[in-house]
Biopython code that builds the backbone (N, CA, C, O; Angstrom):
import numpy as np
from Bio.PDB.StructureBuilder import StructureBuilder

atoms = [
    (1, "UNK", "N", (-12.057, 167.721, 133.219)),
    (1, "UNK", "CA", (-11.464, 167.197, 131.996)),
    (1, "UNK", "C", (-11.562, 168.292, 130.934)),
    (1, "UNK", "O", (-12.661, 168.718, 130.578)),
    (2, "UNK", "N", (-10.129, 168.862, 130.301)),
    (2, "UNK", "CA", (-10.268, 169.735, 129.329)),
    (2, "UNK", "C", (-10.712, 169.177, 128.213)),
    (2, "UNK", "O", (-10.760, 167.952, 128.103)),
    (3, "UNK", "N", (-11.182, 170.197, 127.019)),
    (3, "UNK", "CA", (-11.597, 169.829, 125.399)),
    (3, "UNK", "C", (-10.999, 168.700, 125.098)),
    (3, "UNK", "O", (-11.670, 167.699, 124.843)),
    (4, "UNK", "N", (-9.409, 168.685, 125.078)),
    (4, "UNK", "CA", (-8.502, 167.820, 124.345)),
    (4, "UNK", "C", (-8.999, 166.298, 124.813)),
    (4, "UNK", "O", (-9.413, 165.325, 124.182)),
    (5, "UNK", "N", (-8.754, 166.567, 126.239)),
    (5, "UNK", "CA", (-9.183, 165.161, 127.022)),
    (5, "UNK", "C", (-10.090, 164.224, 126.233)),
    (5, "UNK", "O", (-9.859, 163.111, 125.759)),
    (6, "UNK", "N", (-11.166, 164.969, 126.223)),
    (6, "UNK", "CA", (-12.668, 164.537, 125.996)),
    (6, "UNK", "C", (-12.775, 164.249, 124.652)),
    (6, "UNK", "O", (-13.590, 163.476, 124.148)),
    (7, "UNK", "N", (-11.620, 165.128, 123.882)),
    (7, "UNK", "CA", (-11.775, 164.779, 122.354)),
    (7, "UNK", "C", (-10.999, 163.070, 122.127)),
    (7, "UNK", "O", (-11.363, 162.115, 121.440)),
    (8, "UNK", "N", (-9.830, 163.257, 123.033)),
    (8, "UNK", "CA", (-9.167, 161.692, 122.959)),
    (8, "UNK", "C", (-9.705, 160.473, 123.507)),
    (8, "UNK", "O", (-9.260, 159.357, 123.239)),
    (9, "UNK", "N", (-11.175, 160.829, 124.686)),
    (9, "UNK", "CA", (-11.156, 159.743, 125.107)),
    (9, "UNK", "C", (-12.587, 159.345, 123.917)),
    (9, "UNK", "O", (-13.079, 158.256, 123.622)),
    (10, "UNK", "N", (-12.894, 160.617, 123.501)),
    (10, "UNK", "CA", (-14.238, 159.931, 122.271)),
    (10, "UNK", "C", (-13.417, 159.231, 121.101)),
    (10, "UNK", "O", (-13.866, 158.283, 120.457)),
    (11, "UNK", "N", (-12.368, 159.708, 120.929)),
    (11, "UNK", "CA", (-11.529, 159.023, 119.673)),
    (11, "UNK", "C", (-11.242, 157.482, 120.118)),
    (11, "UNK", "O", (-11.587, 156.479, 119.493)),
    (12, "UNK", "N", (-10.731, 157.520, 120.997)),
    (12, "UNK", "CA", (-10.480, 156.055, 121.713)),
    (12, "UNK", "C", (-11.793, 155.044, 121.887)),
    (12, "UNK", "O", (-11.719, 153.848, 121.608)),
    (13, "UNK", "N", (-12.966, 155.661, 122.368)),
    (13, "UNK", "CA", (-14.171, 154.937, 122.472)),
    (13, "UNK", "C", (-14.302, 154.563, 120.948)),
    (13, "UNK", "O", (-14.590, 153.388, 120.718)),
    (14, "UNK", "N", (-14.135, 155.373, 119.926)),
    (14, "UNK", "CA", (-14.991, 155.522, 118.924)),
    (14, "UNK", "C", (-13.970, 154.089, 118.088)),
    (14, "UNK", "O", (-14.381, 153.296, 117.242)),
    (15, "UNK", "N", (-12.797, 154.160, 118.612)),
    (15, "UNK", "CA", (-11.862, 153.228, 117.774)),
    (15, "UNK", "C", (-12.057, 152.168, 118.434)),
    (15, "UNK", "O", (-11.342, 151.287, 117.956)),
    (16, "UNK", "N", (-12.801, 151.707, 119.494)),
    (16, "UNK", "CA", (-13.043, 150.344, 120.066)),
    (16, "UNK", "C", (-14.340, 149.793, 119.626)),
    (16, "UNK", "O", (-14.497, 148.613, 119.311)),
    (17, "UNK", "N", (-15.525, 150.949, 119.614)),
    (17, "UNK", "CA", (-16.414, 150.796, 119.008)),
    (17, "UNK", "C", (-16.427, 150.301, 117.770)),
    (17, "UNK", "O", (-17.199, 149.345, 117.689)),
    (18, "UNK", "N", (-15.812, 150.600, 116.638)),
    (18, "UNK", "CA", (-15.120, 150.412, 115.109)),
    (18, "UNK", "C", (-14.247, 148.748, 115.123)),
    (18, "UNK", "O", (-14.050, 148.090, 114.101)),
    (19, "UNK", "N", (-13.868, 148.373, 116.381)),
    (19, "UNK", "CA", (-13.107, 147.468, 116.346)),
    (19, "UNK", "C", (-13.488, 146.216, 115.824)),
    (19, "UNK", "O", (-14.697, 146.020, 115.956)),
    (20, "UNK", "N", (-12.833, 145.247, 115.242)),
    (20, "UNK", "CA", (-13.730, 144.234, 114.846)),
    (20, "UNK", "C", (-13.821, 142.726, 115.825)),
    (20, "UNK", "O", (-14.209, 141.586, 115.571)),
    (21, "UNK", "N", (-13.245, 143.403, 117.058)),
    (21, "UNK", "CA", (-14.308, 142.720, 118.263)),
    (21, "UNK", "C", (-15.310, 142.807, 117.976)),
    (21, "UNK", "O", (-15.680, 141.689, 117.616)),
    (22, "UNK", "N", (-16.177, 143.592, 117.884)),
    (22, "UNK", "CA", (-17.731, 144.386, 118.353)),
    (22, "UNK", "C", (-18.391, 143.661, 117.273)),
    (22, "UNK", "O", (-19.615, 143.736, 117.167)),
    (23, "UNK", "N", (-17.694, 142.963, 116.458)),
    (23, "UNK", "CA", (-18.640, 142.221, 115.715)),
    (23, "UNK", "C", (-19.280, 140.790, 116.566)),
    (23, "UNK", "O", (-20.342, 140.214, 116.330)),
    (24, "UNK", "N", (-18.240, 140.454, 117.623)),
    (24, "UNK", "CA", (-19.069, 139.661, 118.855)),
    (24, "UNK", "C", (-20.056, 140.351, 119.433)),
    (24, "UNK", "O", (-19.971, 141.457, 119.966)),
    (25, "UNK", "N", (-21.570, 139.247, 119.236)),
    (25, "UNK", "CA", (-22.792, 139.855, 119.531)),
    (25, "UNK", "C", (-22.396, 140.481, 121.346)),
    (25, "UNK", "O", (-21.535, 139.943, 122.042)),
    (26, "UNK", "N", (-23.043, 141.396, 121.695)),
    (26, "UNK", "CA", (-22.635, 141.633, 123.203)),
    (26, "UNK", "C", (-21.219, 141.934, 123.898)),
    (26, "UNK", "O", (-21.040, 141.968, 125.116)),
    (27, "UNK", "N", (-20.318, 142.129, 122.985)),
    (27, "UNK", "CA", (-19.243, 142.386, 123.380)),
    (27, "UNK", "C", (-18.355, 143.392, 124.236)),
    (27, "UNK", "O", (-17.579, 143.905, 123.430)),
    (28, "UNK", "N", (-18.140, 143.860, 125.398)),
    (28, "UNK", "CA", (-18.463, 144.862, 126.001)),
    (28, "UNK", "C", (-17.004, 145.644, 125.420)),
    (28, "UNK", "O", (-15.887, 145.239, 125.098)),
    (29, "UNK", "N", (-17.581, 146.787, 125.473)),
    (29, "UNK", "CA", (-16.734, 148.230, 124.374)),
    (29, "UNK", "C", (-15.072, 148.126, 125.602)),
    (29, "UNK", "O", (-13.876, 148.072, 125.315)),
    (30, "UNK", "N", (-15.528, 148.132, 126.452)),
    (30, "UNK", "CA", (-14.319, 148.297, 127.320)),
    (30, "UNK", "C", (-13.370, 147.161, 127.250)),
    (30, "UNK", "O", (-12.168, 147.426, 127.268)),
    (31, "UNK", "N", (-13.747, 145.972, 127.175)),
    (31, "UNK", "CA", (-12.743, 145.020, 126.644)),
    (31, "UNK", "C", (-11.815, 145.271, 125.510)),
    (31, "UNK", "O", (-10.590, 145.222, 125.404)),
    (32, "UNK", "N", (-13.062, 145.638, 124.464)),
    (32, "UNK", "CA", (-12.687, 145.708, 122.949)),
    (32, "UNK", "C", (-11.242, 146.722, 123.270)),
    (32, "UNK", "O", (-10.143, 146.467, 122.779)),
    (33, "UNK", "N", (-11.467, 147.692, 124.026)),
    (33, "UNK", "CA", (-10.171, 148.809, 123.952)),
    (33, "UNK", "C", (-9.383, 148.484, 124.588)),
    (33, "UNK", "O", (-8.332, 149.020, 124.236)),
    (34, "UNK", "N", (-9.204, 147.545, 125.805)),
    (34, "UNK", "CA", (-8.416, 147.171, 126.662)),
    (34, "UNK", "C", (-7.677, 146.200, 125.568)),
    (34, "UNK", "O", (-6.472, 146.373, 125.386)),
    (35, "UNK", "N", (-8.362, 145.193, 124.843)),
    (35, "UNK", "CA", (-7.692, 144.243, 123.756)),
    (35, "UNK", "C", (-6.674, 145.577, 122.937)),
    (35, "UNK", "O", (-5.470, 145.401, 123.124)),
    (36, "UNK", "N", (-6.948, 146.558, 122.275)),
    (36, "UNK", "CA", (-6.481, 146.918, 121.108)),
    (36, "UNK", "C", (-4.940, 147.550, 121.896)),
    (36, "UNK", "O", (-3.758, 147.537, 121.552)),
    (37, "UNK", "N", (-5.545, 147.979, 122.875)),
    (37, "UNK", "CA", (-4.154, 148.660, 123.528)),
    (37, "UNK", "C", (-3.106, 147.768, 124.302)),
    (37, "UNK", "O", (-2.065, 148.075, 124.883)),
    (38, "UNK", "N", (-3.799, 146.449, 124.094)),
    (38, "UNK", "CA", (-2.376, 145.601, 124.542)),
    (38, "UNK", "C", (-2.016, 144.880, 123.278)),
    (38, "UNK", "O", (-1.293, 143.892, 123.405)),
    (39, "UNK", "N", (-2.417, 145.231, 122.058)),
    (39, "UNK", "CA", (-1.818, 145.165, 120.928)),
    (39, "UNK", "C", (-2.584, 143.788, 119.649)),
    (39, "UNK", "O", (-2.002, 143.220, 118.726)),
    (40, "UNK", "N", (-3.625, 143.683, 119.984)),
    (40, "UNK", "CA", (-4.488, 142.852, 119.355)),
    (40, "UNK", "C", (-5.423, 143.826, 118.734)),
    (40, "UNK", "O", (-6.060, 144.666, 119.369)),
    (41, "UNK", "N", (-5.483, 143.558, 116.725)),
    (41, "UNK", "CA", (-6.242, 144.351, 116.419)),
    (41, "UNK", "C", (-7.021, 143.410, 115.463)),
    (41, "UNK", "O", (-7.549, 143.967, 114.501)),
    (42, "UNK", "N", (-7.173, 142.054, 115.581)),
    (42, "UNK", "CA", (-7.824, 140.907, 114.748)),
    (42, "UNK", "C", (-8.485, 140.340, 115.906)),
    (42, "UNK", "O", (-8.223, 140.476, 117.101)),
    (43, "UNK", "N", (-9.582, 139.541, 115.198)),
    (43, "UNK", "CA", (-10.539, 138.340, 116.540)),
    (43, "UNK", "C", (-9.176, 137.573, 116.268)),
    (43, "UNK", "O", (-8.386, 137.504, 117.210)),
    (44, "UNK", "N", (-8.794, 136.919, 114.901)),
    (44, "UNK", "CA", (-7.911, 135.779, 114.712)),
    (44, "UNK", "C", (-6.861, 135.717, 115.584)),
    (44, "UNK", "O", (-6.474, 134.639, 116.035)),
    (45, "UNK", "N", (-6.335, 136.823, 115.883)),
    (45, "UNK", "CA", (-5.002, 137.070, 116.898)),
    (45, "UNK", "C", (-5.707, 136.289, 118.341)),
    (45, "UNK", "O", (-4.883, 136.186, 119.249)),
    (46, "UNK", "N", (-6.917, 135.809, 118.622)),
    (46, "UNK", "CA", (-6.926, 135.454, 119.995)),
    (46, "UNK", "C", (-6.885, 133.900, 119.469)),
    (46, "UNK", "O", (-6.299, 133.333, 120.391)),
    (47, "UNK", "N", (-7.045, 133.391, 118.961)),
    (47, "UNK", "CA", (-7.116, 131.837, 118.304)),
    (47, "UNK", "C", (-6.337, 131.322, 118.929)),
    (47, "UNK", "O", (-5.295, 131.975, 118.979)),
    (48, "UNK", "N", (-6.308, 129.917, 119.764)),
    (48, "UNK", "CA", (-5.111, 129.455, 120.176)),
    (48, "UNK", "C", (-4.626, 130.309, 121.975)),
    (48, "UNK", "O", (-3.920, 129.758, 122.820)),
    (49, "UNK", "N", (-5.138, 131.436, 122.084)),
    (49, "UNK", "CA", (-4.679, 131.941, 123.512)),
    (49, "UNK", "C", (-5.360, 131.744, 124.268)),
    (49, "UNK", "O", (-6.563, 131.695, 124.009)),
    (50, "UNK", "N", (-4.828, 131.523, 125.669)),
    (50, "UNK", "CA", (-5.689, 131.363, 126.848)),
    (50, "UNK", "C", (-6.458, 132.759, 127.406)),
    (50, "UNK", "O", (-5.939, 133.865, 127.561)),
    (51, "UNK", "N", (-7.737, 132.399, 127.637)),
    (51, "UNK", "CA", (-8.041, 133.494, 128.471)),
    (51, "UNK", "C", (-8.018, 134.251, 129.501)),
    (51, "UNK", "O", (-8.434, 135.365, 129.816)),
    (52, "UNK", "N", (-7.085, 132.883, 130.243)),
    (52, "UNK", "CA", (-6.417, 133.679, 131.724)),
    (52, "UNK", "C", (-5.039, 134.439, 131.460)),
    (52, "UNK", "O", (-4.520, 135.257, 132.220)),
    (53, "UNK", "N", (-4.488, 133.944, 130.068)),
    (53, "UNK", "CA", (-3.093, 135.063, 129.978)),
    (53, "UNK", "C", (-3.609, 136.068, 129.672)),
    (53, "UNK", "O", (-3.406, 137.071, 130.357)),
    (54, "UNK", "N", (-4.485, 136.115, 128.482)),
    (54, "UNK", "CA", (-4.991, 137.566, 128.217)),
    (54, "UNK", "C", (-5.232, 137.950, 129.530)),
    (54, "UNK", "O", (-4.348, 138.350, 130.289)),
    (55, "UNK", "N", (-5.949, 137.882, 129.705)),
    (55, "UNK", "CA", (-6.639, 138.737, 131.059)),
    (55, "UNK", "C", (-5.265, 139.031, 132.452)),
    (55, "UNK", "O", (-5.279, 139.691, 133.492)),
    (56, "UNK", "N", (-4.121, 138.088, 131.723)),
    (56, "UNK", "CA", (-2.940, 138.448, 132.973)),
    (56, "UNK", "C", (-2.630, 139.999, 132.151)),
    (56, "UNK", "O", (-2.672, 141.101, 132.698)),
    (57, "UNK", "N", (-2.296, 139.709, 130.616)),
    (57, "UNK", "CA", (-2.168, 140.688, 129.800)),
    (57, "UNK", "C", (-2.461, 142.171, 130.618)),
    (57, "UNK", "O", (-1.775, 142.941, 131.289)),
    (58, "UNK", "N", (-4.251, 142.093, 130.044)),
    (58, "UNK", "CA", (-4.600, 143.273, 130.612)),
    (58, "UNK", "C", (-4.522, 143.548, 132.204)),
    (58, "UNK", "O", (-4.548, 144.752, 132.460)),
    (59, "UNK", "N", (-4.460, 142.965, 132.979)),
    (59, "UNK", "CA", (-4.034, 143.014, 134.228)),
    (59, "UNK", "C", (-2.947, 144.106, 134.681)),
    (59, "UNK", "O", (-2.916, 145.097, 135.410)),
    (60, "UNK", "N", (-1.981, 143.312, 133.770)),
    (60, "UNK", "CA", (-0.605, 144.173, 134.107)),
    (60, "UNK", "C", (-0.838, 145.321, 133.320)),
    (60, "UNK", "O", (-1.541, 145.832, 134.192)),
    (61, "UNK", "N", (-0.850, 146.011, 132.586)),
    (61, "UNK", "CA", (-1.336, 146.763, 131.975)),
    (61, "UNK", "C", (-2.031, 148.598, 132.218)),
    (61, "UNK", "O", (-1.812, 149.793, 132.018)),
    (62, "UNK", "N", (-3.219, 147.336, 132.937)),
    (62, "UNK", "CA", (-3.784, 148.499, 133.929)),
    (62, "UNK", "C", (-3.145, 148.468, 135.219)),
    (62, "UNK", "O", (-3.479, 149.490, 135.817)),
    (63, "UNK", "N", (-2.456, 147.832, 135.845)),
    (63, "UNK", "CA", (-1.505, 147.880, 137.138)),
    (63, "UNK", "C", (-2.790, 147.657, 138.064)),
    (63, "UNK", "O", (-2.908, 148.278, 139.121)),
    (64, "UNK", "N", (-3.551, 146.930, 137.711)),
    (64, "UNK", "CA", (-4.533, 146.679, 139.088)),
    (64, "UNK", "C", (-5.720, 145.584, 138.866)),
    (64, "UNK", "O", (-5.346, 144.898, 137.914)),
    (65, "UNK", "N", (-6.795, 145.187, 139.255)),
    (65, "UNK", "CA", (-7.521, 144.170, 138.681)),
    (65, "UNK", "C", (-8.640, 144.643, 137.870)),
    (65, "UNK", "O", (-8.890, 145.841, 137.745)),
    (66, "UNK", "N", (-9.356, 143.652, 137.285)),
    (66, "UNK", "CA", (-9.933, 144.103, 135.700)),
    (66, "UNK", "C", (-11.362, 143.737, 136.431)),
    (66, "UNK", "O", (-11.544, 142.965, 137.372)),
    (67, "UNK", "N", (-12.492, 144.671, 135.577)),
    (67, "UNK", "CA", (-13.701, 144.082, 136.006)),
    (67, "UNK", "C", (-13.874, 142.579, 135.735)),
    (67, "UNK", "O", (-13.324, 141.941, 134.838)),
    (68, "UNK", "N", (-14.768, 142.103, 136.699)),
    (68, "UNK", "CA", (-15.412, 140.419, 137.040)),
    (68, "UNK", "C", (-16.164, 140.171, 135.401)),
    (68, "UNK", "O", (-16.135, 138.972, 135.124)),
    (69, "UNK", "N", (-16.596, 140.740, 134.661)),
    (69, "UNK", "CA", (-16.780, 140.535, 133.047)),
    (69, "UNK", "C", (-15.734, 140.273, 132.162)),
    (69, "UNK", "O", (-15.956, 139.678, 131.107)),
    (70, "UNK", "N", (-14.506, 140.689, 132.506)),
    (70, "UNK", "CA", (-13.230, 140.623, 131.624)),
    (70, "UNK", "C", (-13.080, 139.431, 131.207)),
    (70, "UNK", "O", (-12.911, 139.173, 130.016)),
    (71, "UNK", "N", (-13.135, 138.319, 132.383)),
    (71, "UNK", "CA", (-12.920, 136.941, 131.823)),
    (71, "UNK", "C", (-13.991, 136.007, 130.944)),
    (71, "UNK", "O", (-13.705, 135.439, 129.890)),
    (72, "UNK", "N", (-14.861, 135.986, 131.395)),
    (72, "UNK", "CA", (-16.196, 135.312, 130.894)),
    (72, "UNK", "C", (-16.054, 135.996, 129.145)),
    (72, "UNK", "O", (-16.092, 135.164, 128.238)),
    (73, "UNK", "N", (-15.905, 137.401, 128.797)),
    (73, "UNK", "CA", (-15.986, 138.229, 127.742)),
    (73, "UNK", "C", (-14.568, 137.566, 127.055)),
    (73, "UNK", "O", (-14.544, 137.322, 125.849)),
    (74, "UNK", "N", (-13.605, 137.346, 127.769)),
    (74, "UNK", "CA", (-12.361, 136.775, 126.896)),
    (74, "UNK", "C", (-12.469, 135.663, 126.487)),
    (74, "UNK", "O", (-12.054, 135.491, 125.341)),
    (75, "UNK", "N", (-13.093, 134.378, 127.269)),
    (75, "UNK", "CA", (-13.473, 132.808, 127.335)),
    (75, "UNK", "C", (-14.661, 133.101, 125.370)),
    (75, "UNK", "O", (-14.502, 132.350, 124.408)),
    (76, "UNK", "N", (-15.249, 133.812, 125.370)),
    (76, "UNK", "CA", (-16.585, 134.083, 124.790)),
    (76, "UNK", "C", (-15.671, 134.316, 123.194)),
    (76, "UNK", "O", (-15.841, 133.647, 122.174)),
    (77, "UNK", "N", (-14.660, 135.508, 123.394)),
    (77, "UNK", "CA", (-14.091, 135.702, 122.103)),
    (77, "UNK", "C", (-12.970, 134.513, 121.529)),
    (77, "UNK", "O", (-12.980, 134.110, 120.366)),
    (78, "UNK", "N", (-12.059, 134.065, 122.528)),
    (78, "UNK", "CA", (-11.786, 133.127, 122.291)),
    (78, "UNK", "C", (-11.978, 132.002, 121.186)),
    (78, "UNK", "O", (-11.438, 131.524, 120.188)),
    (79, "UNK", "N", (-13.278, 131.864, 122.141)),
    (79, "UNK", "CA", (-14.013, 130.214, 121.558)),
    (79, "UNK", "C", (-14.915, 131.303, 119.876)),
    (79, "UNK", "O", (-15.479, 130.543, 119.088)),
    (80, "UNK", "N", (-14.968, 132.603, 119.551)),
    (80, "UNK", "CA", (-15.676, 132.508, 118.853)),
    (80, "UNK", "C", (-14.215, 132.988, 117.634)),
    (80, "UNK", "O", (-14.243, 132.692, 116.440)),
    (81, "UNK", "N", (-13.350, 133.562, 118.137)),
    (81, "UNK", "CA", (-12.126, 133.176, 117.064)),
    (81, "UNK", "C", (-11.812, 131.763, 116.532)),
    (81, "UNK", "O", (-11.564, 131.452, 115.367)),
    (82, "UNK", "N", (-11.876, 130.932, 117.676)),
    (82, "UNK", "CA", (-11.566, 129.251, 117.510)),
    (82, "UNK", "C", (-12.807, 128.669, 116.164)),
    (82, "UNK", "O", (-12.493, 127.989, 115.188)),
    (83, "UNK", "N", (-14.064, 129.121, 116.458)),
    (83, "UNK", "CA", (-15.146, 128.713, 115.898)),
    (83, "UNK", "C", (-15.411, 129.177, 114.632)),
    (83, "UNK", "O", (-15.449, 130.401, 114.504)),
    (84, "UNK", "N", (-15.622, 128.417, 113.568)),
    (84, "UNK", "CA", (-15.468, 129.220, 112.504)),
    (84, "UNK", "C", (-17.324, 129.626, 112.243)),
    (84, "UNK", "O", (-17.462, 130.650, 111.574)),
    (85, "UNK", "N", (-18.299, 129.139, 112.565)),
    (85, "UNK", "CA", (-19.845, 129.522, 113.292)),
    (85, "UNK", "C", (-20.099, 129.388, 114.302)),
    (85, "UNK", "O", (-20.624, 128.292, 114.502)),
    (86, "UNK", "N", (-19.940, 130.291, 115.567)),
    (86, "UNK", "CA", (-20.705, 130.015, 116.763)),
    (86, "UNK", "C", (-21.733, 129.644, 116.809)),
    (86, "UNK", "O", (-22.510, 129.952, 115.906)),
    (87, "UNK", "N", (-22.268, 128.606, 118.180)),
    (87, "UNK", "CA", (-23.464, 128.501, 118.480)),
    (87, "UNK", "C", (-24.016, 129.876, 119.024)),
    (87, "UNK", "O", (-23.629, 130.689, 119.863)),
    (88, "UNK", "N", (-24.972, 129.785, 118.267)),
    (88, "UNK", "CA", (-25.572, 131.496, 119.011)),
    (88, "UNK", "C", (-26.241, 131.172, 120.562)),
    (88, "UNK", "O", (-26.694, 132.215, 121.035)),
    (89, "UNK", "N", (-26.338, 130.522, 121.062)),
    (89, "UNK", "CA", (-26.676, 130.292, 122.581)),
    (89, "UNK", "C", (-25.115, 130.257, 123.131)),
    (89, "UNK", "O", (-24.948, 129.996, 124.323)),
    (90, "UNK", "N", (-24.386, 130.420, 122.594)),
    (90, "UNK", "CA", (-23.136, 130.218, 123.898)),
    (90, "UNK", "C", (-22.744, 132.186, 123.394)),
    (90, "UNK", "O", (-21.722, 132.666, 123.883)),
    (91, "UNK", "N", (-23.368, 132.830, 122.733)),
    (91, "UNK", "CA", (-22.940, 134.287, 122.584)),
    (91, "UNK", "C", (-23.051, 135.507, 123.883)),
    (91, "UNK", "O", (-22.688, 136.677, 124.002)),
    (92, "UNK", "N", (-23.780, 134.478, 124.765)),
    (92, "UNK", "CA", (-23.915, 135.748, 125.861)),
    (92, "UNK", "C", (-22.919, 135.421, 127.332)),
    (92, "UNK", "O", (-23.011, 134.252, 127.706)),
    (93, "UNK", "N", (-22.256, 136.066, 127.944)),
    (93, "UNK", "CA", (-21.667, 136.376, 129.111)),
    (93, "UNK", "C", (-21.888, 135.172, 129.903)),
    (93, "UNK", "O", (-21.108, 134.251, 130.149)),
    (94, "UNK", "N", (-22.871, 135.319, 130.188)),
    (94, "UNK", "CA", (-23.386, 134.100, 131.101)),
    (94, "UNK", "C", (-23.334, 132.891, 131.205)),
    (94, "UNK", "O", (-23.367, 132.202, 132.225)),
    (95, "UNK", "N", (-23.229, 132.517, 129.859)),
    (95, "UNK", "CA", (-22.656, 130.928, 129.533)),
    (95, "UNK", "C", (-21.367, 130.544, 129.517)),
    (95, "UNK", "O", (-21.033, 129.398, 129.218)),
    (96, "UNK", "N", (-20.405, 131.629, 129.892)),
    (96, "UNK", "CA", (-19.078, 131.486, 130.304)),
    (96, "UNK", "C", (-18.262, 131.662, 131.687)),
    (96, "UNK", "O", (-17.049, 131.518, 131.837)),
    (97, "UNK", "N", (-19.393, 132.070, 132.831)),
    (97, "UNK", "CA", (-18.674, 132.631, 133.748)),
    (97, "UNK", "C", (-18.390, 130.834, 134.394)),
    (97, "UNK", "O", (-17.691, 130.639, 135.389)),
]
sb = StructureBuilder()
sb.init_structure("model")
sb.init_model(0)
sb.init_chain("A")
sb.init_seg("    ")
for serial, (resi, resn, name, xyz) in enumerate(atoms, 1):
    if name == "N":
        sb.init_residue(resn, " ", resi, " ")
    sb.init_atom(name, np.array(xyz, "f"), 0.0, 1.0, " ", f" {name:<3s}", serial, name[0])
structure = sb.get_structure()
């Protein structure tokens, strides 16, 4: 991987990192960028969507299947766009798979 590479893929991390997904406690960074690049740059924008379209979303997208976290992590933002205070026990992965 040349300079440039490495400079775009830290810019890209760094803009998912920054995202205001990541304000979901545990939110994994790779979602957050997979969300922004299929054109969601609000939590509010997921309000109302299913988490199996998203996840068809990113599916097609990447032209292949998404890690086994993708969904549980979409179910999670979802319900915490829907929620105007989450329960902080439903904030982790696990309570969604």
């Amino acid at each position: 991987m040349d300079e440039a590479a490495r400079a775009r893929a830290a810019e890209r991390r760094r803009e998912a990192v920054c995202s205001p997904f990541m304000r979901i406690p545990r939110f994994p960074v790779d979602l957050a960028r997979e969300l922004l690049d299929a054109g969601y740059a609000r939590l509010d924008q997921l309000a109302g969507r299913s988490p199996d379209s998203l996840l068809s979303e990113i599916r097609a997208r990447a032209k292949g299947p998404a890690p086994a976290h993708f969904l549980p992590a979409l179910r999670m933002a979802v319900y915490c766009a829907e929620t105007p205070s989450p329960d902080p026990q439903r904030l982790f992965l696990d309570q969604w798979e």
